[in-house]
C-alpha positions in Angstrom: 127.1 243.0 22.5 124.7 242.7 19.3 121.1 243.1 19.8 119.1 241.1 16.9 116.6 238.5 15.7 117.7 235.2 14.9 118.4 235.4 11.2 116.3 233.2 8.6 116.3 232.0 5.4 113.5 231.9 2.5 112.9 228.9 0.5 110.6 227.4 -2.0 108.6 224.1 -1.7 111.0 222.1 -3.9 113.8 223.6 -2.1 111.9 222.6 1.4 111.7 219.2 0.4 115.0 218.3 0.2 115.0 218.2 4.3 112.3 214.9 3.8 115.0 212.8 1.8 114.4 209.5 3.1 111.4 210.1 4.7 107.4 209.4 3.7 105.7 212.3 4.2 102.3 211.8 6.1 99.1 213.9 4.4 98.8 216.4 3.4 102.4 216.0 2.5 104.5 219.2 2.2 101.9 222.7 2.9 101.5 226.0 3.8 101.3 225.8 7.6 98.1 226.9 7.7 96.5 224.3 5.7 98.5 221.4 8.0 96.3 220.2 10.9 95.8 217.1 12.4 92.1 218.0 12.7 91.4 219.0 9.4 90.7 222.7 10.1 92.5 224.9 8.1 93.1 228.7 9.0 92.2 230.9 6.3 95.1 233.3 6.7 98.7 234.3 4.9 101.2 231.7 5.7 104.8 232.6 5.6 106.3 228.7 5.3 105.9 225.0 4.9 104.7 222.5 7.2 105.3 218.5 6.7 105.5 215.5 8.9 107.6 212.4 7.5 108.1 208.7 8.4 111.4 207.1 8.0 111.6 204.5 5.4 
């Protein structure tokens, strides 16, 4: 049996973007996931991806 981590794959904003075709995203639109809460608070710390939240058109 293999022991490992779930595999994962890099990509870049415009390449992230693609997955909201058809959808309006909400602000802050498409951001580092530390800079996307519902509060307003951003952490001030490295972020490894992108966060976004779309409504269907």
């Amino acid at each position: 049996m293999s022991r490992g981590a779930a595999g994962s794959t890099t990509r870049g904003v415009s390449e992230t973007l693609r997955f909201f075709a058809g959808y309006d995203l909400v602000e802050p639109g498409l951001v580092e996931t530390t800079r996307w809460r519902p509060d307003g608070e951003s952490e001030v710390v490295e972020s490894h991806g992108y966060a976004g939240v779309g409504v269907r058109r």
